[in-house]
LUMRO-677832 format. One record per residue (C-alpha): residue in one letter; y, x, z. Coordinates in Angstrom, 3 decimals. Layout:
BEGIN
+------+----------+----------+----------+
: rest :        v :        u :        w :
+------+----------+----------+----------+
:    A :        Y :        X :        Z :
...
+------+----------+----------+----------+
# end
This chain:
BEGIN
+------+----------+----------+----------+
: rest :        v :        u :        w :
+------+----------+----------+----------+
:    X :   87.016 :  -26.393 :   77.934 :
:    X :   89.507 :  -26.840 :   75.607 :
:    X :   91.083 :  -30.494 :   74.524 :
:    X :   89.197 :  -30.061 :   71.792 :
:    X :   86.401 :  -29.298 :   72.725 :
:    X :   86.265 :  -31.621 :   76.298 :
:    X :   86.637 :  -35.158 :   73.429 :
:    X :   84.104 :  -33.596 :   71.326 :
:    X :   81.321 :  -33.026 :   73.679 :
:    X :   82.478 :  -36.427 :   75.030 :
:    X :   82.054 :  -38.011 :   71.547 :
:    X :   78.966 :  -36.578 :   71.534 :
:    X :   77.711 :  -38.214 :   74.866 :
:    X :   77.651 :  -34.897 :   76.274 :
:    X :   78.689 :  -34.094 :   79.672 :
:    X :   82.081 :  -32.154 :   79.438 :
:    X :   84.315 :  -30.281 :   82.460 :
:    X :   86.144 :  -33.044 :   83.317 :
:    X :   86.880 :  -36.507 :   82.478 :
:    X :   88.883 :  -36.127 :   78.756 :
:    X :   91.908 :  -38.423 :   79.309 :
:    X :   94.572 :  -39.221 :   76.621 :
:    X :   96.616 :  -41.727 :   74.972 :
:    X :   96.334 :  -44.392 :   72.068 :
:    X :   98.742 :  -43.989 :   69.422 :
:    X :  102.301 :  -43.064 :   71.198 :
:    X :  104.466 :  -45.450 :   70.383 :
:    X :  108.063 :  -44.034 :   69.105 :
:    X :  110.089 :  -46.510 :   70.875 :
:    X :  108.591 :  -45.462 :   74.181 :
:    X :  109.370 :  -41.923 :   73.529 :
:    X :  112.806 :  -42.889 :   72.684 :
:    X :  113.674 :  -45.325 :   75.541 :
:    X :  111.885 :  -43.000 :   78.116 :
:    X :  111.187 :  -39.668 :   77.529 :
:    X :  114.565 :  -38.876 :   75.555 :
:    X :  113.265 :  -38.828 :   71.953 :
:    X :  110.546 :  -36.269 :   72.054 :
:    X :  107.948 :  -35.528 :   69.549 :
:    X :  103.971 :  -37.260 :   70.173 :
:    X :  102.845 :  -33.746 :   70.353 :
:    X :  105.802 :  -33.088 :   72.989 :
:    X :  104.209 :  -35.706 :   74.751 :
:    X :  101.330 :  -34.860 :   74.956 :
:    X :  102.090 :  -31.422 :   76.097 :
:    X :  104.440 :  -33.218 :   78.774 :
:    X :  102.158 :  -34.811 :   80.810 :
:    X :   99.116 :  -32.594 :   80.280 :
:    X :   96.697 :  -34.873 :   78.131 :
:    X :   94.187 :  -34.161 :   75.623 :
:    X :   95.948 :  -34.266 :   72.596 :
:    X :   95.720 :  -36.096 :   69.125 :
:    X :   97.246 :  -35.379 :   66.154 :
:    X :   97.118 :  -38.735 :   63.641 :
:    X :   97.086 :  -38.135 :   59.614 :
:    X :   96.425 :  -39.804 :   56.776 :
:    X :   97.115 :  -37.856 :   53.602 :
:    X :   96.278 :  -39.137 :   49.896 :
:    X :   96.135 :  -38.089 :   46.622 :
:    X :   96.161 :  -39.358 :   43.545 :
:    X :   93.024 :  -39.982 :   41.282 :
:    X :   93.950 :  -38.530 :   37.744 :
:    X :   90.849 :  -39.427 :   36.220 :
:    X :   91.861 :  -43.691 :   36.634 :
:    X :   95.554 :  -42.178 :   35.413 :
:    X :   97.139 :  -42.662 :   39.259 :
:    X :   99.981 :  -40.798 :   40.807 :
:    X :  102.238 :  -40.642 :   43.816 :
:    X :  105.087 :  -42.638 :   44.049 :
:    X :  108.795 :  -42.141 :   44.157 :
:    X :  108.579 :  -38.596 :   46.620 :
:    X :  111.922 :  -39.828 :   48.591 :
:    X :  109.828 :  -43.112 :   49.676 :
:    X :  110.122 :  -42.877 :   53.495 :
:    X :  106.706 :  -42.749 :   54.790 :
:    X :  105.985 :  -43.898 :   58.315 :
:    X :  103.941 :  -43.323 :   61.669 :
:    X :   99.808 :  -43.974 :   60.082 :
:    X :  100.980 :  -44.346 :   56.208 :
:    X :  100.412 :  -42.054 :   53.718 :
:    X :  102.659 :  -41.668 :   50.231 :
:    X :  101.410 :  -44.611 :   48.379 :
:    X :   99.219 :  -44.143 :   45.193 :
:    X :  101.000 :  -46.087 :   42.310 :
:    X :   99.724 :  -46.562 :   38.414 :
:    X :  101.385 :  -48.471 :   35.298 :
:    X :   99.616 :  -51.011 :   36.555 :
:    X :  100.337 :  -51.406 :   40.160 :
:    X :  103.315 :  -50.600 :   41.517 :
:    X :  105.229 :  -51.588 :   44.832 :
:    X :  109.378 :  -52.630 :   44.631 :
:    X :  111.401 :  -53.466 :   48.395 :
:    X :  113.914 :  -55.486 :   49.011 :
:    X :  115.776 :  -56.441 :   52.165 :
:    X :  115.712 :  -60.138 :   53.071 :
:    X :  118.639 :  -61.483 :   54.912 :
:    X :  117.601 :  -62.313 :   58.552 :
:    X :  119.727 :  -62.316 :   61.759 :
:    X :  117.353 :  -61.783 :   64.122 :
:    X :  115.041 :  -59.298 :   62.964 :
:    X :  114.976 :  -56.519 :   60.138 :
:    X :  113.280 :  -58.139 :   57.471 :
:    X :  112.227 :  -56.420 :   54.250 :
:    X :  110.114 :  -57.941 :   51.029 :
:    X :  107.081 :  -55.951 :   49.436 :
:    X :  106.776 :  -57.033 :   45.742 :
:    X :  103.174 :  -55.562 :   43.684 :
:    X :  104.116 :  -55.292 :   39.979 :
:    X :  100.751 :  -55.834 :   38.284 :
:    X :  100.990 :  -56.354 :   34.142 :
:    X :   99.694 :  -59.994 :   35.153 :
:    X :  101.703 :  -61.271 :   37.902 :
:    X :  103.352 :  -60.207 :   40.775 :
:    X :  102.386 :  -60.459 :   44.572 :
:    X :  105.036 :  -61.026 :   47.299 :
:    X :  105.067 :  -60.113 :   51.371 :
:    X :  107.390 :  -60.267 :   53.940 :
:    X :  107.114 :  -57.539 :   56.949 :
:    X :  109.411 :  -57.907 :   60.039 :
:    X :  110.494 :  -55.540 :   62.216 :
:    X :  112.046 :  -55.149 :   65.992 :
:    X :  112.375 :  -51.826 :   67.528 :
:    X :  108.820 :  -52.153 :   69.473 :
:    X :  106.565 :  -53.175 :   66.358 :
:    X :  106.068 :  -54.727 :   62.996 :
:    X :  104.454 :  -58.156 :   62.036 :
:    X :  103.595 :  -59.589 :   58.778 :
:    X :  105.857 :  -62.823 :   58.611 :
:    X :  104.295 :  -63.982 :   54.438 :
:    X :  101.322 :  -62.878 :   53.856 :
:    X :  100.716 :  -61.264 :   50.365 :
:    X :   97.496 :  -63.689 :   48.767 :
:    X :   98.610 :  -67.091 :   48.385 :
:    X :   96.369 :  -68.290 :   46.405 :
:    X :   92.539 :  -67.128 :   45.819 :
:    X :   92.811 :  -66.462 :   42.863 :
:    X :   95.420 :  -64.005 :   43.420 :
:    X :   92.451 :  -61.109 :   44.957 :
:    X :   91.767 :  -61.142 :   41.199 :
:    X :   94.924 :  -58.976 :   40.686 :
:    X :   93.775 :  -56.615 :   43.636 :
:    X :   90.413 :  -56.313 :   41.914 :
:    X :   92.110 :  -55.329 :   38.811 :
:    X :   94.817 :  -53.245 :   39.283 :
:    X :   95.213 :  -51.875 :   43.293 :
:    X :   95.026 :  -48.143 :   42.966 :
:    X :   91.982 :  -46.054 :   44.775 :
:    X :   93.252 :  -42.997 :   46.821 :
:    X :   91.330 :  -40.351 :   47.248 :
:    X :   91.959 :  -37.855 :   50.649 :
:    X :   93.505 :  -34.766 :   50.355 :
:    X :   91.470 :  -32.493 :   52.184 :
:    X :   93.279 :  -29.443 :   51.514 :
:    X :   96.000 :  -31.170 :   53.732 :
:    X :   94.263 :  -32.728 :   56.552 :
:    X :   92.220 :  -29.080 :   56.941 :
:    X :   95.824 :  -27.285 :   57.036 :
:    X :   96.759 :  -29.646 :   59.920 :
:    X :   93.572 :  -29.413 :   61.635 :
:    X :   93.945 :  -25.366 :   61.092 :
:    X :   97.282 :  -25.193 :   62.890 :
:    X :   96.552 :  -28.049 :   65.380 :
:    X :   93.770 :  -25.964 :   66.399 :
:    X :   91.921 :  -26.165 :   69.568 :
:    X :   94.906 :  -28.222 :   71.371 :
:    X :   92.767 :  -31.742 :   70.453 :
:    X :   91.341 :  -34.275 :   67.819 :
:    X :   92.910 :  -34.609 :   64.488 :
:    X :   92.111 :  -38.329 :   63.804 :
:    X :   92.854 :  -40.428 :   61.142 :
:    X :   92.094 :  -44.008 :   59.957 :
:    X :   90.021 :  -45.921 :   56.842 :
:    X :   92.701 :  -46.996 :   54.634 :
:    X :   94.689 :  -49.774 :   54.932 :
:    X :   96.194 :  -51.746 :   52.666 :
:    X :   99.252 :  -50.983 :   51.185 :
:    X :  102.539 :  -51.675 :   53.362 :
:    X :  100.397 :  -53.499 :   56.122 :
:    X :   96.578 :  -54.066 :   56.908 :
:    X :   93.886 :  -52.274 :   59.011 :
:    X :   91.029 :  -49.970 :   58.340 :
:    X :   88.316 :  -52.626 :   58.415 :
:    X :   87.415 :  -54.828 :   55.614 :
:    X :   87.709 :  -58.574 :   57.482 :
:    X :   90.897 :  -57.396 :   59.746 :
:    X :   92.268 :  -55.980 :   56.297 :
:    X :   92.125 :  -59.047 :   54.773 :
:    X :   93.907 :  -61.195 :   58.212 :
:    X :   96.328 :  -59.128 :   57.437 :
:    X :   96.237 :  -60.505 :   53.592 :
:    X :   96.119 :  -63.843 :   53.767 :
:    X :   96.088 :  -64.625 :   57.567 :
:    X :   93.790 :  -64.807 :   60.172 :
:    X :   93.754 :  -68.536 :   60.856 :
:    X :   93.030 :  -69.154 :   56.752 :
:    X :   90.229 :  -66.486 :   56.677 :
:    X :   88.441 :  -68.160 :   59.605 :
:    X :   88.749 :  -71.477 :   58.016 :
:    X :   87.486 :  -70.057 :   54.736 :
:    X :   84.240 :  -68.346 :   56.272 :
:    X :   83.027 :  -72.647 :   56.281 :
:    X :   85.061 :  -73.770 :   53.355 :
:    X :   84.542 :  -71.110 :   50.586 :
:    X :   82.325 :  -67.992 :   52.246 :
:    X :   81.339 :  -66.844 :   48.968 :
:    X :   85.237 :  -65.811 :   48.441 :
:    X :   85.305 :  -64.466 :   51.642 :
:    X :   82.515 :  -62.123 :   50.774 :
:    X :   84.579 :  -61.496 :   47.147 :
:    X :   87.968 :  -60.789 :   48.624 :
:    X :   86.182 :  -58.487 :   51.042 :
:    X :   83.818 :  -56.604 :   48.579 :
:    X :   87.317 :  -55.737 :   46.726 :
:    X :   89.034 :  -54.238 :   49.587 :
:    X :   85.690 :  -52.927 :   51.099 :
:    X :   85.303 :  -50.650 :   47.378 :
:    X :   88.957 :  -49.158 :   47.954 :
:    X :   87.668 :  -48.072 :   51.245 :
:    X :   84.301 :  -46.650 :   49.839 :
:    X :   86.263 :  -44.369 :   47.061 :
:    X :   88.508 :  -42.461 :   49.599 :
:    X :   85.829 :  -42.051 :   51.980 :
:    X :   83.388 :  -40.678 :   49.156 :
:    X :   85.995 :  -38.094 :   49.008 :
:    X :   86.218 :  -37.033 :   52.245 :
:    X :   83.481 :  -34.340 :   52.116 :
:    X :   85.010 :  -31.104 :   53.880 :
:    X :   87.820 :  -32.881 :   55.610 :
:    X :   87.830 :  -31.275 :   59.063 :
:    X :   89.079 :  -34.511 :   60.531 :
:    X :   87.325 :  -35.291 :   64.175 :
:    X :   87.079 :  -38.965 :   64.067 :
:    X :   88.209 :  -41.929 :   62.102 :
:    X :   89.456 :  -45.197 :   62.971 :
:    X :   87.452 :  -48.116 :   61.719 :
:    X :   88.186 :  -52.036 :   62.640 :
:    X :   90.940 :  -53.874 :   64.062 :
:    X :   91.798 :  -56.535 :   66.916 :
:    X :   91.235 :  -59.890 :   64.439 :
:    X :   86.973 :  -58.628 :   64.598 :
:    X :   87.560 :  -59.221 :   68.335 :
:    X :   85.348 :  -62.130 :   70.010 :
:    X :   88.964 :  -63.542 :   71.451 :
:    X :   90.074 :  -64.519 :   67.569 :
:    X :   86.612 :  -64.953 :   65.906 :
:    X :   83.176 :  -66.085 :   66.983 :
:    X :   80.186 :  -63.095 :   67.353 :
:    X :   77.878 :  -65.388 :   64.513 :
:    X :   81.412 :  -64.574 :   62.190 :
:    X :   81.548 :  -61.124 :   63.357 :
:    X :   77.872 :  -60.625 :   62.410 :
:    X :   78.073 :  -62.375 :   59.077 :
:    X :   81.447 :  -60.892 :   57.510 :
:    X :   82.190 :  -58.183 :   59.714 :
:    X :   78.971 :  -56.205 :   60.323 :
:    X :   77.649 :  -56.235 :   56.785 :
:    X :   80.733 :  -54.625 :   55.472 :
:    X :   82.388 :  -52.018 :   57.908 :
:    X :   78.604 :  -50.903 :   58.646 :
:    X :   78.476 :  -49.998 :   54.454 :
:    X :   81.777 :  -47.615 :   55.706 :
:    X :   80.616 :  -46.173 :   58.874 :
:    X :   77.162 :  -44.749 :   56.711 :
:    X :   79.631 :  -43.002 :   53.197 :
:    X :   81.394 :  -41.918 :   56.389 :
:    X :   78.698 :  -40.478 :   58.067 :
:    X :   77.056 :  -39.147 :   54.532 :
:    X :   80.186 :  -37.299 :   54.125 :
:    X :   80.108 :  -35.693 :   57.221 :
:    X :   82.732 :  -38.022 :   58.968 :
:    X :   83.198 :  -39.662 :   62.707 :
:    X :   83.937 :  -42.960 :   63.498 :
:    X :   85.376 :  -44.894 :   66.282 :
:    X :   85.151 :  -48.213 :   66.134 :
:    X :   88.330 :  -50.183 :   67.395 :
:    X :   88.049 :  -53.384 :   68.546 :
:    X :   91.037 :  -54.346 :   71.110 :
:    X :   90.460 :  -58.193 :   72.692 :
:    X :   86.906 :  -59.277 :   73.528 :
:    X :   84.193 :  -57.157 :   72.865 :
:    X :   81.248 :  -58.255 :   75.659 :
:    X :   79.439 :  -60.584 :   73.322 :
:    X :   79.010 :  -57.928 :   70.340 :
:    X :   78.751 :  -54.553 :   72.113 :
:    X :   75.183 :  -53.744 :   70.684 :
:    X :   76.411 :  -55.955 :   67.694 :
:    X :   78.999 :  -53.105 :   67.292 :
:    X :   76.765 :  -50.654 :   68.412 :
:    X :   74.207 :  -51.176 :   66.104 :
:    X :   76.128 :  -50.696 :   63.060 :
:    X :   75.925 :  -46.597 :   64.305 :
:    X :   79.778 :  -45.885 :   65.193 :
:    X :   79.882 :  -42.265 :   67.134 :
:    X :   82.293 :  -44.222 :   69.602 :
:    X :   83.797 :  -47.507 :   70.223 :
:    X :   87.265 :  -48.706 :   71.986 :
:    X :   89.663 :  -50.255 :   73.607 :
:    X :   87.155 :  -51.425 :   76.244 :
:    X :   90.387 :  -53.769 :   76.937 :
:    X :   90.367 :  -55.502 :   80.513 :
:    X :   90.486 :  -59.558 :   81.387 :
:    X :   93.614 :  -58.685 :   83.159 :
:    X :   95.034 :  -57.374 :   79.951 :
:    X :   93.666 :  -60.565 :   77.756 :
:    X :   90.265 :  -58.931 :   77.035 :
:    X :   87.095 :  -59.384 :   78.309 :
:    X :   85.661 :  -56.094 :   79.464 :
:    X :   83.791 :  -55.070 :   82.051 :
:    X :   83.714 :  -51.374 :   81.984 :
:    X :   80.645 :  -50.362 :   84.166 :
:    X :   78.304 :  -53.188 :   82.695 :
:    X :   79.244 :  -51.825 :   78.931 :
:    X :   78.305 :  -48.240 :   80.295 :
:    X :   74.803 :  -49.828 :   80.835 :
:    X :   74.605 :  -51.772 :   77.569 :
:    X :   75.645 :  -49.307 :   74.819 :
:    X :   76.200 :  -46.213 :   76.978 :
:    X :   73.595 :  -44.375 :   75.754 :
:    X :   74.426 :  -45.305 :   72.108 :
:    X :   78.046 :  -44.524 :   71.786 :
:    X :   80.797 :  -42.739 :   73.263 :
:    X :   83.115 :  -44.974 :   75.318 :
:    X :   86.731 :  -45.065 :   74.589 :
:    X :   89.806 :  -46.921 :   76.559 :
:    X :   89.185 :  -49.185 :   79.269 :
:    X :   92.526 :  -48.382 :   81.228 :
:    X :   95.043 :  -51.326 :   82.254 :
:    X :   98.180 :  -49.480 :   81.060 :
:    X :   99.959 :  -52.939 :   81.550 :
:    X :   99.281 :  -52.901 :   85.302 :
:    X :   99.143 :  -49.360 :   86.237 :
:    X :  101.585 :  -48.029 :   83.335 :
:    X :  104.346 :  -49.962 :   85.299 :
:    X :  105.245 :  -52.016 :   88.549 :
:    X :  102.886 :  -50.366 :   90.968 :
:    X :  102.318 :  -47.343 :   92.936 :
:    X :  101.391 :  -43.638 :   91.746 :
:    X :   98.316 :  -43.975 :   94.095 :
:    X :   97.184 :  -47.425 :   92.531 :
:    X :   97.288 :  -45.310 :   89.473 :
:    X :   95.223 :  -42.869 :   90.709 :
:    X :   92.651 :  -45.396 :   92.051 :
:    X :   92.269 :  -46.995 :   88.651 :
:    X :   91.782 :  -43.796 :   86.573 :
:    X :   88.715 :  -43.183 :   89.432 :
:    X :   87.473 :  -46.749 :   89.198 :
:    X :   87.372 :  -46.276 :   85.211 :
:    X :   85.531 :  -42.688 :   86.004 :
:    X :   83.439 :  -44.343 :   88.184 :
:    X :   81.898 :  -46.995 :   85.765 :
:    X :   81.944 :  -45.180 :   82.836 :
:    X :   81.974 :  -41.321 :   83.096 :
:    X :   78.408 :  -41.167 :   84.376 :
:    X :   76.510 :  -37.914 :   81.997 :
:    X :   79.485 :  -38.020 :   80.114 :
:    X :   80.326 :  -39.853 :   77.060 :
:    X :   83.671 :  -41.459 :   78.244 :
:    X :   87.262 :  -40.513 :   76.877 :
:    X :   89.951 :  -42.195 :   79.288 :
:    X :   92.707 :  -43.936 :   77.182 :
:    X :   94.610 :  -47.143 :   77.884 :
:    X :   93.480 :  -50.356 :   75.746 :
:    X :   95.590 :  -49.852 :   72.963 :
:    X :   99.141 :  -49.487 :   72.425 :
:    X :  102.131 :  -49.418 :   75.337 :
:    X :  105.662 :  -49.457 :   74.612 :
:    X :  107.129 :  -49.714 :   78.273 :
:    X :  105.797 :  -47.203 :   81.282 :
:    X :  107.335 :  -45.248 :   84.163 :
:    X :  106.481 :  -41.751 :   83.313 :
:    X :  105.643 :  -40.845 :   87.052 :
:    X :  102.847 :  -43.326 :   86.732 :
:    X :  101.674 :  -41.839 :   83.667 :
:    X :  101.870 :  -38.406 :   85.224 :
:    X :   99.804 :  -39.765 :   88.099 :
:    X :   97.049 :  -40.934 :   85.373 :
:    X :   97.203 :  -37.433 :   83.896 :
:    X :   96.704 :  -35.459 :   87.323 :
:    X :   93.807 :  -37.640 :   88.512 :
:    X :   91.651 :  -37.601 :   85.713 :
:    X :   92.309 :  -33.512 :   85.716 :
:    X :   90.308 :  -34.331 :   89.541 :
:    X :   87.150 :  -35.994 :   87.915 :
:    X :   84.790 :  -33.505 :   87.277 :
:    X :   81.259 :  -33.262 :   86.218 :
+------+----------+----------+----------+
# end
C-alpha cells in the first residue's frame, strides 16, 4: 500500500499492510537542532514514515465585503493569511521583554479595540494576556470578526502534487493569532482556561454565548469546504482533556458544540480527528459518540495522561480509528533502540488488532535522538497484518 492509502484504510477501521506509523506535527526547532534544518516533508522521507502534509488555506468572503490582509504578513507553521474587513483588522507590535520574544496583537474594531500578548522561545508559543477581558468584550467578536471561507482550489492543488506519498490534513479554524480548532479550547485560549472553568458555575449562559460566536465562525468555513480533497481535519484541543476539566463540563460545553462541527463536516464530505492530548479514559465513548472518524493522542500516565491503550481498543475500537498512544518522551530519548522497538510492538499489540490504529507519538516532541526515531520507523515497517 501506499502512505496514503495504509492511513486511509486505517481511518477507516480497515485492516491495512502494515501498522501506518507517523508523526504529530514536526516541530521546526527539532528539525533545526537535530536533523540540520530540513524540510517536514524531508523528514518524513528521512526516516521512512507515512507522511502528512498540514494546510490551512483561506479566502476571503466578498459577499460580507472581506479581503486578505497585507500579502507580506509572514504567515506561520498551521496559520493561514488572515481575513481582514474595515471593520476588523489586526496591528503588531513588539513588547519589550528580556527573556522571551514578546509581541502585542491589537483588533481594530470601529467600537473598541482588543489587546493580546503572545510569547515566544525557540521550542513554542504561549499566550501571556489573553485577548477578552471583559464579557462584554465577545460582543465585538460577534460583530465584527471576519468569516473565512476555504480555498479549495488550493488545498486540492496540494493534495494533487502531494499525491499518494500521505494525508493532507488540516485543522477547524482557530482564532486569529492564537486559539484551537474546538469551540471551548478556542475560547481557553481567549480568556483563559482557569476563568472559563470558573464561569461554566458563575455565568454558563455566557459561556454558551461566547461559544455560539466562535462556534458560527467555525460553521461558515466548514460549509465551504465541499470538494476540498483534504483527508482529515483536526478538531479539539488539550484544555477538553479530563486532566484540566471535569467529563460533566466536557459533556455540557464541549460535546454540544464541536459535535454541531464534526456533522457540517461530515455533510460536506469532510474527516475528522478528534484531538484530545491529557486524559481521555473518562470520555472515550463521550468523544466517541459525537461520530469523529478518529480520535488522538491516546497520551500515556507516564507522559501526564491517563491512557491505557489496549483497554481504549476495547471501548471505542470498533467506533473510531485510534491515533497516538506512543511515549515519545521515554522512547524518543534516553533509552535503547531495542526499548524502542519493544514499545512500538506493545502499542501494536493493544491497539492494531483488525486494523484501525495509526502509530504516532502523543502529541508534539521537540527533543529526540534520531537513531531512536529510526528504530520506531523500522519496527512498525515489521507489524504486519
Amino acid at each position: 500500500m501506499t502512505s496514503k492509502k495504509r492511513m486511509l484504510a486505517a481511518i477507516n477501521r480497515q485492516k491495512p499492510d502494515r501498522l501506518p506509523a507517523t508523526s504529530h506535527h514536526v516541530q521546526k526547532y527539532f528539525l533545526d537542532r537535530y536533523m540540520g534544518g530540513i524540510s517536514r516533508q524531508e523528514f518524513f522521507d528521512h526516516f521512512g514514515l507515512d507522511a502528512i502534509s498540514w494546510n490551512l488555506f483561506y479566502k476571503p468572503d466578498p459577499s460580507r465585503r472581506e479581503y486578505y490582509d497585507d500579502p507580506n504578513q509572514p504567515v506561520g507553521f498551521l496559520e493561514a493569511r488572515r481575513i481582514f474587513s474595515d471593520n476588523w483588522r489586526i496591528e503588531s507590535e513588539l513588547v519589550a521583554d528580556p527573556q522571551y520574544h514578546s509581541e502585542r496583537f491589537n483588533f481594530i474594531t470601529p467600537e473598541g479595540k482588543l489587546s493580546m500578548v503572545l510569547q515566544s522561545n525557540p521550542q513554542t508559543s504561549w499566550v501571556s494576556e489573553y485577548l477578552i477581558k471583559q464579557k462584554s468584550e465577545i460582543d465585538l467578536i460577534a460583530k465584527h470578526v471576519t468569516y473565512p471561507l476555504c480555498d479549495v482550489e488550493t488545498v486540492n492543488k496540494v493534495a494533487e502534487d502531494f499525491g499518494e506519498r500521505g494525508l493532507v490534513r488540516g485543522h477547524i479554524p482557530c482564532f486569529d493569532v492564537f486559539g484551537q480548532p474546538g469551540c471551548w479550547q478556542d475560547a481557553c485560549c481567549l480568556y483563559g482556561t482557569e476563568k472559563m472553568i470558573m464561569a461554566v458555575y458563575d455565568d454558563p449562559i455566557w459561556v454558551r454565548d461566547f461559544l455560539t460566536i466562535l462556534q458560527q465562525r467555525k460553521l461558515h468555513f466548514i460549509r465551504s469546504m465541499s470538494g476540498a480533497k483534504y483527508d482529515i481535519l483536526e478538531l479539539g484541543g488539550g484544555d477538553a482533556s479530563t486532566t484540566v476539566i471535569s467529563p460533566k463540563i466536557f459533556e455540557e460545553f464541549v460535546a454540544p458544540f464541536d459535535s454541531v462541527l464534526i456533522k457540517a463536516a461530515h455533510d460536506a464530505g469532510q474527516r475528522i480527528v478528534y484531538h484530545t492530548c491529557g486524559g481521555m479514559m473518562p470520555i472515550l465513548e463521550n468523544i466517541a459518540a459525537m461520530q469523529p472518524d478518529a480520535m488522538e493522542t491516546f497520551t500515556p500516565p507516564e507522559m501526564g495522561g491517563d491512557v491505557d491503550l489496549a483497554q481504549a481498543k476495547q471501548r471505542i475500537g470498533d467506533k473510531v480509528c485510534i491515533i497516538g498512544g506512543f511515549d515519545q518522551f521515554h522512547y524518543f530519548t534516553g533509552c535503547t533502540p531495542e526499548e524502542t522497538r519493544a514499545q512500538v510492538r506493545k502499542c501494536f499489540s493493544d491497539a492494531g488488532a483488525d486494523g484501525g490504529f495509526i502509530l504516532c507519538p502523543s502529541d508534539h516532541f521537540f527533543d529526540a535522538d534520531p537513531a531512536l526515531i529510526q528504530a520506531y520507523a523500522d519496527e512498525a515497517k515489521k507489524c504486519v497484518y
